[in-house]
matplotlib code that plots the C-alpha trace (Angstrom):
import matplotlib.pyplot as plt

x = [46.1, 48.6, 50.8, 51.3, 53.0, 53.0, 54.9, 52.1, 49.6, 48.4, 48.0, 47.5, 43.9, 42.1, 38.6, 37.2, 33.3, 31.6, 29.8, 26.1, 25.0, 25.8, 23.7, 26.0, 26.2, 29.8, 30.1, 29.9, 33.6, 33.6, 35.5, 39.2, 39.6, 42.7, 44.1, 45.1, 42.8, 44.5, 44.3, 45.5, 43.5, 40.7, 42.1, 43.1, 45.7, 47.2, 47.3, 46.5, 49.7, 50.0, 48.2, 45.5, 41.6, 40.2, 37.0, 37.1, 35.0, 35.4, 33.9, 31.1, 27.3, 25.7, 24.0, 27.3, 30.4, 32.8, 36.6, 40.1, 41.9, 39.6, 40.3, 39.3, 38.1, 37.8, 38.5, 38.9, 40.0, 37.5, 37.1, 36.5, 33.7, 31.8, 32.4, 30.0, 27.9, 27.5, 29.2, 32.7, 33.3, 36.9, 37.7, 41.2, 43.0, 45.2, 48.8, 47.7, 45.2, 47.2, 50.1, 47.5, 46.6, 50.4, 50.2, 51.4, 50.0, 52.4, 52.0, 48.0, 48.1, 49.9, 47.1, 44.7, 46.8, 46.2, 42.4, 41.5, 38.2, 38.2, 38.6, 38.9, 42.4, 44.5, 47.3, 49.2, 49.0, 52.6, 51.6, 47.9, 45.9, 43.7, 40.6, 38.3, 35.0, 32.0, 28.8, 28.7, 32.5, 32.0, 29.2, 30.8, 33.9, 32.3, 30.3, 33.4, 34.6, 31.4, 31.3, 34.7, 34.1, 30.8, 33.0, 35.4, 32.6, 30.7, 34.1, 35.0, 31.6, 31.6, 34.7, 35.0, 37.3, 34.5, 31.5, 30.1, 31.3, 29.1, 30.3, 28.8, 26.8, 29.0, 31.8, 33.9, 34.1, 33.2, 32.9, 34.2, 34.0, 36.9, 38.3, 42.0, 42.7, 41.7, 45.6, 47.2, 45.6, 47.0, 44.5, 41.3, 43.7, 44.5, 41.3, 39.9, 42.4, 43.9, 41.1, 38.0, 39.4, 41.1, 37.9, 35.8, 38.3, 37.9, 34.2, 34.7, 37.0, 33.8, 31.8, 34.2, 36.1, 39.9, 40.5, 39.4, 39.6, 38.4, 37.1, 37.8, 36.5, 37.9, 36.1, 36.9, 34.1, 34.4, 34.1, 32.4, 35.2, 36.6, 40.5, 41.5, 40.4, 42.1, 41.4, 42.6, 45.4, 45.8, 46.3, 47.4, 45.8, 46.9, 45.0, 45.4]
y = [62.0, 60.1, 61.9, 66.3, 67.9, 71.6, 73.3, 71.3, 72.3, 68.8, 65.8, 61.9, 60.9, 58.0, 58.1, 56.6, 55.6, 58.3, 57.3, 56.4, 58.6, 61.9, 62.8, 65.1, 65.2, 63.1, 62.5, 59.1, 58.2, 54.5, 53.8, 52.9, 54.8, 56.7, 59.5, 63.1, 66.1, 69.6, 72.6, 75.2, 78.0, 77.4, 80.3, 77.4, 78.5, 75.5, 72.2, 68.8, 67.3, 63.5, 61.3, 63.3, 62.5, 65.3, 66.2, 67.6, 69.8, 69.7, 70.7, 68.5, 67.4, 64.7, 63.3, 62.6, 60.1, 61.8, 61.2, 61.6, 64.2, 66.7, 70.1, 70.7, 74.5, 74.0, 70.9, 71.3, 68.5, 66.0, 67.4, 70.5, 68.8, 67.2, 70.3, 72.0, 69.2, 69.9, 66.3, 66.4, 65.8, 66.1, 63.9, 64.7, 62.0, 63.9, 62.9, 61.5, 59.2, 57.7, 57.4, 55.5, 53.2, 52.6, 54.1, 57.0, 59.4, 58.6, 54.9, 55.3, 57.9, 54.9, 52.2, 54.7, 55.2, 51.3, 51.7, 54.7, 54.1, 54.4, 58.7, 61.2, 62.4, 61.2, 64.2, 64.1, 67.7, 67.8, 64.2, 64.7, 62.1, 64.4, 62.2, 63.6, 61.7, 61.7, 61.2, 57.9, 57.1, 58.1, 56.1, 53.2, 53.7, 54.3, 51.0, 49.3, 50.9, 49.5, 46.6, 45.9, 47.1, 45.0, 42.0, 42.9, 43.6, 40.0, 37.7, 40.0, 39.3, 35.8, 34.6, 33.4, 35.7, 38.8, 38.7, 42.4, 44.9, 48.0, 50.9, 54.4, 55.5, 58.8, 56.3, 57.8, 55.1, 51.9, 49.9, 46.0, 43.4, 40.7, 37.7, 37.9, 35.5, 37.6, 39.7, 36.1, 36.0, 38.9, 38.7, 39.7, 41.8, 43.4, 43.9, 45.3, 47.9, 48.7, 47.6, 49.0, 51.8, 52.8, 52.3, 54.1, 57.2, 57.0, 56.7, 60.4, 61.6, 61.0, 63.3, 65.9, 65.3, 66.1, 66.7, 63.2, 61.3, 57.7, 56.7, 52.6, 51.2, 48.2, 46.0, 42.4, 39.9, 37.9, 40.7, 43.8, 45.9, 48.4, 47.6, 50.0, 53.4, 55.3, 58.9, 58.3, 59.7, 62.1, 58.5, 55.1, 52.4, 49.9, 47.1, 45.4]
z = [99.5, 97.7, 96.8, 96.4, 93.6, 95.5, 92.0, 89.4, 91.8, 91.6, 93.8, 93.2, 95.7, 96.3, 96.3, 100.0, 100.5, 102.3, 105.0, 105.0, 107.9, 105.4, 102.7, 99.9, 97.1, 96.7, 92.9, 91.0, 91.8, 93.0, 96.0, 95.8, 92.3, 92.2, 90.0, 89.7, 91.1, 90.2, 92.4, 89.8, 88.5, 91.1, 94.1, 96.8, 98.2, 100.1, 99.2, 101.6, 102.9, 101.7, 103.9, 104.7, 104.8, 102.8, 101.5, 98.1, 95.8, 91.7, 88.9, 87.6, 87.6, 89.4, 86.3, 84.6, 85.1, 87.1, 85.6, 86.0, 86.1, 88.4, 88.7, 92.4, 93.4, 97.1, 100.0, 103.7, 106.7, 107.0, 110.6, 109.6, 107.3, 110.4, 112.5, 109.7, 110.1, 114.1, 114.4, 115.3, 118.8, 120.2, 123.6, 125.7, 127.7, 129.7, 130.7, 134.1, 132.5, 130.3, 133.0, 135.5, 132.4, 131.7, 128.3, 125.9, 123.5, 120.8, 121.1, 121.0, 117.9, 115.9, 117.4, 115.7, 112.6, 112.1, 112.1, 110.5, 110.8, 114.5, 114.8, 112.1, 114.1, 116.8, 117.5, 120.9, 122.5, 124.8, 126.9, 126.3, 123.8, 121.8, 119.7, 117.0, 116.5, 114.9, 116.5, 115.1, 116.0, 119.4, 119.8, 118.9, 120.7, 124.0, 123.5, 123.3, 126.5, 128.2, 127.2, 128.0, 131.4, 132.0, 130.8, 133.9, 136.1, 135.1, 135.5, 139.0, 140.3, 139.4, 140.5, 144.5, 145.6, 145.2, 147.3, 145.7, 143.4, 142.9, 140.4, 140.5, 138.0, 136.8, 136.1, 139.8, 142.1, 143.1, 146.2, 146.2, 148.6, 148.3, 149.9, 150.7, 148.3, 145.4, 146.1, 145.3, 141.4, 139.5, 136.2, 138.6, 141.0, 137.8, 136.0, 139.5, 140.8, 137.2, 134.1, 135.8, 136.8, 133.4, 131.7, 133.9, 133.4, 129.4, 130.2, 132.1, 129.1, 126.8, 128.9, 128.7, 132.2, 132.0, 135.7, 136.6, 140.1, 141.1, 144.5, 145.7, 148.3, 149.1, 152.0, 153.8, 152.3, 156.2, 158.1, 156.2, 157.8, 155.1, 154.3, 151.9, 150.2, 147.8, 145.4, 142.4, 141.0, 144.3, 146.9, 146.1, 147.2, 149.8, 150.9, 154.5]

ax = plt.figure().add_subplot(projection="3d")
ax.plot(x, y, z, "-o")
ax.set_aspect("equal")
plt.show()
């Protein structure tokens, strides 16, 4: 939505390519056309606010060229499309999450904002992150996830300073062996104690978890004797 004229009951769209996982019937708009759609005389009785993703239904036939203006008899949220479609799925990062990761809801719904393309929504919910996906979107964001975190887990596991890293399958612990020296580089202290972690915390988030812990293990590579072990967020970890 472009622009909303709520007294001429008339708004200014853009048309956007529908995805090719949906079969509908979506008009023979081509994407990126812009003009007016009116909403008077059809019974809607609220109009999008500008902005919005929205999908629309207007008068016209599938055989013919569809044109500007369109008088629109019904639209709804595109969320509330997928969730007729069995394919909206909404993930919560809680406050705590975020605050382990050193980030906030606000900041993340304006990283989303920026790639639209990412979630249908991003709303913050008091300090909470609240993500809508489809099954496709989700799909793709949590391979990012993992592959991020197999990244960390490669370059941890081939560096000197770690002799074994082992991460549980549920994503709610893990159990690494280290050199002392590994505390004197910050980048792999970092993408041990704080990356891994965060990511395996989004990867419980995707599977619905909101009252999240993480288990480390921390134990001296010479001498096999354990060194440090924290819960996560109830314990912080100290190593030594």
């Amino acid at each position: 939505m472009l622009s909303v004229d709520d007294e001429a009951q008339t708004a200014e769209v853009r048309i956007l390519e529908p995805p090719d996982d949906v079969t509908v019937g979506w008009g023979t708009f081509a994407e990126g056309e812009e003009g007016q759609a009116s909403f008077s005389g059809r019974g809607v009785d609220e109009l999008p606010e500008v902005g919005a993703d929205i999908v629309l239904t207007w008068i016209g036939f599938p055989d013919e060229e569809s044109s500007f203006p369109i008088d629109v008899y019904d639209w709804e949220t595109t969320v509330d499309f997928y969730a007729s479609l069995d394919e909206v799925h909404e993930v919560r990062l809680t406050a705590s999450m975020l605050t382990f990761m050193n980030q906030t809801a606000d900041d993340l719904v304006a990283d989303f904002a920026d790639d639209p393309d990412l979630a249908l929504e991003a709303r913050t919910d008091d300090d909470d992150l609240v993500l809508v996906f489809t099954s496709g979107q989700l799909e793709d964001y949590r391979a990012v996830i993992e592959d991020s975190l197999d990244d960390y887990v490669t370059s941890l596991r081939e560096s000197d300073e770690v002799a074994s890293l082992k991460i549980a399958d549920d994503h709610t612990g893990m159990t690494i062996a280290i050199a002392p020296a590994l505390l004197d580089r910050p980048v792999l202290t970092g993408k041990a104690f704080m990356g891994i972690p965060g990511m395996c915390i989004t990867l419980q988030a995707f599977d619905g978890i909101t009252d999240w812990q993480f288990d480390v293990t921390v134990i001296d590579a010479e001498t096999g004797e354990e060194i440090g072990h924290a819960t996560l967020p109830e314990e912080s970890l100290t190593i030594g």
